[in-house]
C-alpha positions as semicolon CSV with decimal commas, in nm:
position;residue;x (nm);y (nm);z (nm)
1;X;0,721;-1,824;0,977
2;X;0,557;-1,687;1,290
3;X;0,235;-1,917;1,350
4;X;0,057;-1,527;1,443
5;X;0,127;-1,433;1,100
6;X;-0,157;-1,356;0,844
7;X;0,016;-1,358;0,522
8;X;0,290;-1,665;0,354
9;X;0,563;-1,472;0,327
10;X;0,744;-1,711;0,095
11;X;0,370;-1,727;-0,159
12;X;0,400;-1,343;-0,167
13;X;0,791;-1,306;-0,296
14;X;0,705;-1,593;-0,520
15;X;0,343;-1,372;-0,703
16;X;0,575;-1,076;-0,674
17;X;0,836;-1,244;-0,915
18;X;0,564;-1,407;-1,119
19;X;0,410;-1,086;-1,156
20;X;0,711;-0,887;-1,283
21;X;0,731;-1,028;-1,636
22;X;0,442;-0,800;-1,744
23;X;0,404;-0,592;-1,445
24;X;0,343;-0,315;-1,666
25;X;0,014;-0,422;-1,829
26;X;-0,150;-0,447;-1,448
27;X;0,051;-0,183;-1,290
28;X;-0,266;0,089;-1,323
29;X;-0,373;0,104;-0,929
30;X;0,024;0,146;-0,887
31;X;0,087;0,401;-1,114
32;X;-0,175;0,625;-0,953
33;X;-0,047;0,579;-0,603
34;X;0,259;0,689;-0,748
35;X;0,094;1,023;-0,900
36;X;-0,072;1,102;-0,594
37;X;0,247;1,064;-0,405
38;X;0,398;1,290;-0,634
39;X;0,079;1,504;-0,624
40;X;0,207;1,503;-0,236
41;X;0,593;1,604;-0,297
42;X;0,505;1,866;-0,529
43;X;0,398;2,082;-0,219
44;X;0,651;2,030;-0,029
45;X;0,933;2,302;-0,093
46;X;1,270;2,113;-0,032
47;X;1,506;1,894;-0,152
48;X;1,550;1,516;-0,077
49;X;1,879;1,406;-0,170
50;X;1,841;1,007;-0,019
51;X;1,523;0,827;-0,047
52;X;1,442;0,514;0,058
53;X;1,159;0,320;-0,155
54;X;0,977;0,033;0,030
55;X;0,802;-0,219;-0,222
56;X;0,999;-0,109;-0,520
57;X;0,841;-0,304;-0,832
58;X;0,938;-0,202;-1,130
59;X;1,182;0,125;-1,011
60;X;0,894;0,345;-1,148
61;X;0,880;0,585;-0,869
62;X;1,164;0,882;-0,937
63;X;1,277;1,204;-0,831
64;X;1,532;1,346;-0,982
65;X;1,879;1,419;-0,822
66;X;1,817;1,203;-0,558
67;X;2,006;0,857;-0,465
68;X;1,735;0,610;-0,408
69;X;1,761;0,298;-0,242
70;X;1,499;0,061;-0,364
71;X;1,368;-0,258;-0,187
72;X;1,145;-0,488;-0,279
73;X;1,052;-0,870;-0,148
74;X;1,064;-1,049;-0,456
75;X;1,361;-1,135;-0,622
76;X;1,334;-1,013;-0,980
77;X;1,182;-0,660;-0,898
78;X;1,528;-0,666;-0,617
79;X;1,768;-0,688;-0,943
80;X;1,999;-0,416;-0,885
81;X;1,781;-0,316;-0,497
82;X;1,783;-0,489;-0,218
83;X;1,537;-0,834;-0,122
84;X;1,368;-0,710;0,204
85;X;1,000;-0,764;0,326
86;X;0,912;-0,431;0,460
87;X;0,852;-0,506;0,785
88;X;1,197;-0,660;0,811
89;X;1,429;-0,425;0,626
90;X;1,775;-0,344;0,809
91;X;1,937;0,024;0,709
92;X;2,117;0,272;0,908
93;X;1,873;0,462;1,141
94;X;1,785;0,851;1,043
95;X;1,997;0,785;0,688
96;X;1,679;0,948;0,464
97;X;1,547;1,224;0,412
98;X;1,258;1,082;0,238
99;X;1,056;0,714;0,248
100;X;0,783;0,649;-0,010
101;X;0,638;0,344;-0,008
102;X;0,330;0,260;-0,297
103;X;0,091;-0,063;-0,329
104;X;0,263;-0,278;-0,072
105;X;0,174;-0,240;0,339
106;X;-0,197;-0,432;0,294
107;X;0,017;-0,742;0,211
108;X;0,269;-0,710;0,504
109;X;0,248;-0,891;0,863
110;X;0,378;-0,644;1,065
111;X;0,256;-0,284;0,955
112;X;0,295;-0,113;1,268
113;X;0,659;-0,284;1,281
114;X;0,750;-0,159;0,879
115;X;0,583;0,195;1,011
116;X;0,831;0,210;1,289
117;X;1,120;0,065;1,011
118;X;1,034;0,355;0,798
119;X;1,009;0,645;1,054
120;X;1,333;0,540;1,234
121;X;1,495;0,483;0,856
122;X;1,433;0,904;0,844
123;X;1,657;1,196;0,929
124;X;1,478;1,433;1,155
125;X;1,212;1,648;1,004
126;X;1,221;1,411;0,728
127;X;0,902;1,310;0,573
128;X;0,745;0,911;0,442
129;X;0,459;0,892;0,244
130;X;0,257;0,579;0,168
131;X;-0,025;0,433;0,012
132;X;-0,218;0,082;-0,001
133;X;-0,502;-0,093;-0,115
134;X;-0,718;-0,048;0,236
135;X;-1,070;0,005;0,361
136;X;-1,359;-0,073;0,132
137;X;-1,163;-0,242;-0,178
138;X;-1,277;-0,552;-0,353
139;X;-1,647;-0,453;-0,151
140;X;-1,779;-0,656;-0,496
141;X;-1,574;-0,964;-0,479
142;X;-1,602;-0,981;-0,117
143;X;-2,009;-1,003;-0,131
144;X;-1,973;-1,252;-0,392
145;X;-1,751;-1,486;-0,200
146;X;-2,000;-1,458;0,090
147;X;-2,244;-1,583;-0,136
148;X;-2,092;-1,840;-0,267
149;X;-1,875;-1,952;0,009
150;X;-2,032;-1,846;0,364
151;X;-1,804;-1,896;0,700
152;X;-1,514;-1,926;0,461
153;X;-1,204;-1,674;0,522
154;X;-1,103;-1,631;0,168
155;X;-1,020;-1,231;0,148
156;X;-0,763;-1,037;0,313
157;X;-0,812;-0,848;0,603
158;X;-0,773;-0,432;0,559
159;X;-0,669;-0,137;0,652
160;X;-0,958;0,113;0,711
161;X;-0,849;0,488;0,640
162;X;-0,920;0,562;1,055
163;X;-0,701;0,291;1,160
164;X;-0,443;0,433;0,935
165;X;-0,388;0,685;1,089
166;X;-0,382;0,509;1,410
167;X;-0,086;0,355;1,297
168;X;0,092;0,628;1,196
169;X;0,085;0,773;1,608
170;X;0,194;0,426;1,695
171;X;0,481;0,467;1,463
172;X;0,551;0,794;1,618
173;X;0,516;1,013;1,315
174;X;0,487;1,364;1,352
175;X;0,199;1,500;1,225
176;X;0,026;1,230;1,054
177;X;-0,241;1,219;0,853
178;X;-0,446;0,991;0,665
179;X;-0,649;1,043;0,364
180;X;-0,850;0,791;0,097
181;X;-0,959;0,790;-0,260
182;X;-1,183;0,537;-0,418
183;X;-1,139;0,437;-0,772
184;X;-1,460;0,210;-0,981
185;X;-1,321;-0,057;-1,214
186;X;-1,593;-0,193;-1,433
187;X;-1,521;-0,612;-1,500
188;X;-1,703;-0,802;-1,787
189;X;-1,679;-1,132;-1,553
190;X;-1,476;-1,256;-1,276
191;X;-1,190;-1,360;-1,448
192;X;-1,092;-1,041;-1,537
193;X;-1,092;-0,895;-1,214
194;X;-0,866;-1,183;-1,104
195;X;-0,629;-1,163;-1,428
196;X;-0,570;-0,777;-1,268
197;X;-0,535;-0,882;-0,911
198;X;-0,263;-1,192;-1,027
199;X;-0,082;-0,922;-1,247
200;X;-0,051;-0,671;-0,986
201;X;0,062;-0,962;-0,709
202;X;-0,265;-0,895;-0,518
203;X;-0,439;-1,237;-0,535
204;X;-0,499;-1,426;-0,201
205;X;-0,183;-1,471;0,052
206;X;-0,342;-1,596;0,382
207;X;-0,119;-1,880;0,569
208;X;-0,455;-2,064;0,569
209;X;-0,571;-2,002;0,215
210;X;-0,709;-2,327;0,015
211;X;-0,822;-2,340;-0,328
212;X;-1,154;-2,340;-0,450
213;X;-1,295;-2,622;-0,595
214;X;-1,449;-2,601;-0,917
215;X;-1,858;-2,573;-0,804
216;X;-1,750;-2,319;-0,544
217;X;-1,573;-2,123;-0,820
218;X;-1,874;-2,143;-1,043
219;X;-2,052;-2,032;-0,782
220;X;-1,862;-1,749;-0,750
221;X;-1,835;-1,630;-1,089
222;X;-2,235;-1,691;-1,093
223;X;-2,254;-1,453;-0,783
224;X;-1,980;-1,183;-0,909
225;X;-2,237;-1,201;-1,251
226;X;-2,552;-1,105;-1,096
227;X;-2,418;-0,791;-0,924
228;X;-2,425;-0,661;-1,330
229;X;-2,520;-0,333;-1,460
230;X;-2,745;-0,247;-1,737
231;X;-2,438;-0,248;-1,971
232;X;-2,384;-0,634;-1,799
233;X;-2,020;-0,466;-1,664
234;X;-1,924;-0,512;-1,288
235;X;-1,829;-0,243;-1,080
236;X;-1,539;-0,304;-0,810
237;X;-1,419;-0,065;-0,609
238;X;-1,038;0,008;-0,516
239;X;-0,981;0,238;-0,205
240;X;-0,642;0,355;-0,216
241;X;-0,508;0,518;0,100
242;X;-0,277;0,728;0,168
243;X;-0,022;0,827;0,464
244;X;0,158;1,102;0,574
245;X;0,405;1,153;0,858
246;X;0,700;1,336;0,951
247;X;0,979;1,168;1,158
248;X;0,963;1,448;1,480
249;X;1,154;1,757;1,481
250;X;1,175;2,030;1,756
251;X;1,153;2,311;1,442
252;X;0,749;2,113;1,373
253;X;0,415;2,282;1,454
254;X;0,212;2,103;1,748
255;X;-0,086;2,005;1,607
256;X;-0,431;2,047;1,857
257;X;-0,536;1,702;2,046
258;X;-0,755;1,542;1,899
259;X;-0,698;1,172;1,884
260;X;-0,504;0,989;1,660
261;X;-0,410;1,167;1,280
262;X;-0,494;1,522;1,399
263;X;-0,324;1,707;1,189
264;X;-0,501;1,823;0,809
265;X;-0,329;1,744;0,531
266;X;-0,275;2,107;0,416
267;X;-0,136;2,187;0,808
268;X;0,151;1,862;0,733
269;X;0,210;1,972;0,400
270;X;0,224;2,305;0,492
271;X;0,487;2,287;0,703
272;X;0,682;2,231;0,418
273;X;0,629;2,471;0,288
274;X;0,771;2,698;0,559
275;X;1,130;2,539;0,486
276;X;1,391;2,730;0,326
277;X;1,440;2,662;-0,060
């Protein structure tokens, strides 16, 4: 492991398989990636016939009459895929016509190196879409960690919906764009919001992470308490971003300059559009 490297590699296959035993009772945040992914491909008039699916889970993302090739890091969501991190997966350049990848980039070391994987993965003209836990999430949690353990690096590090699309240009995506929903998830206590984030594989993965001890913890739970509503729920907040790029094509419209992610999402998915059925 690279000592420049913010997330254990090995700690995140190992929640990944811990997490797939009932990776259906905390698979919510998931499953709407997924529908606004397919909210995405609806609009786009054309078929994919090979798709490549980075960060697998469960196999719940499908489209049917295509051949998908599904990889995920751990080992028990790779039965029957292939065991990859993202940022190191190793398929035949411009073999896809179509990468998705849902509720896996904010955990991976090198996103502008699984970007540049995915684009170079695509056929030309062919078209990734992806989405992540990024910007503002856990803005609850976060506060109460401050609170109850100041100067102490305990949350990951995320990906703001700007600096998405950022990455995207690096990539060298055609026509990217980058868009963000936020989604409120009321908690009775702590402990729930950490049974979710353990079920979905989303608890801490820092190289440097430590656990807490028990009066810090108490602490904590104290803090993530006070921040109750009238109804004595907490409200955390999930942004979910998501990413859209084309791998270039001579036949694509030139979008205006404008800095990095330029193009609307209705002008990328547009162009879609303008392909022959």
């Amino acid at each position: 492991m690279s000592t420049s490297e913010i997330f254990d590699r090995a700690a995140r296959r190992l929640r990944r398989d811990r997490a797939a035993a009932d990776w259906r009772d905390y698979a919510f945040l998931r499953d709407m990636m997924l529908d606004g992914i397919a909210d995405r491909l609806a609009t786009v008039k054309r078929d994919f016939r090979d798709v490549l699916d980075l960060g697998s889970a469960d196999g719940a993302f499908a489209l049917p009459g295509a051949a998908i090739t599904r990889v995920d890091a751990g080992a028990r969501f790779a039965t029957g895929a292939v065991q990859a991190d993202e940022d190191r997966i190793d398929v035949p350049a411009a073999s896809f016509d179509l990468v998705v990848s849902a509720g896996v980039l904010d955990t991976v070391n090198d996103v502008p190196g699984a970007l540049a994987l995915a684009r170079r993965a695509l056929r030309p003209d062919g078209v990734f879409f992806g989405t992540f836990l990024g910007g503002g999430s856990l803005s609850t949690l976060r506060a109460a960690l401050r609170d109850a353990d100041p100067g102490t690096a305990r949350a990951h590090p995320m990906i703001d919906v700007r600096s998405a699309g950022d990455l995207l240009v690096r990539a060298g995506f055609a026509l990217p764009v980058a868009d963000v929903e936020s989604v409120t998830v009321r908690y009775g206590n702590l402990f729930g919001l950490v049974r979710d984030l353990r079920g979905m594989a989303a608890s801490n993965l820092l190289t440097d992470r430590r656990p807490l001890r028990r009066d810090t913890l108490a602490r904590l739970a104290e803090a993530f308490t006070a921040r109750a509503d009238a109804d004595g729920r907490v409200a955390e907040r999930f942004d979910i971003v998501y990413l859209t790029g084309w791998a270039p094509d001579p036949s694509q419209p030139k979008p205006a300059r404008r800095g990095s992610a330029t193009a609307s999402l209705t002008a990328a998915l547009q162009k879609g559009l303008e392909q022959p059925d």
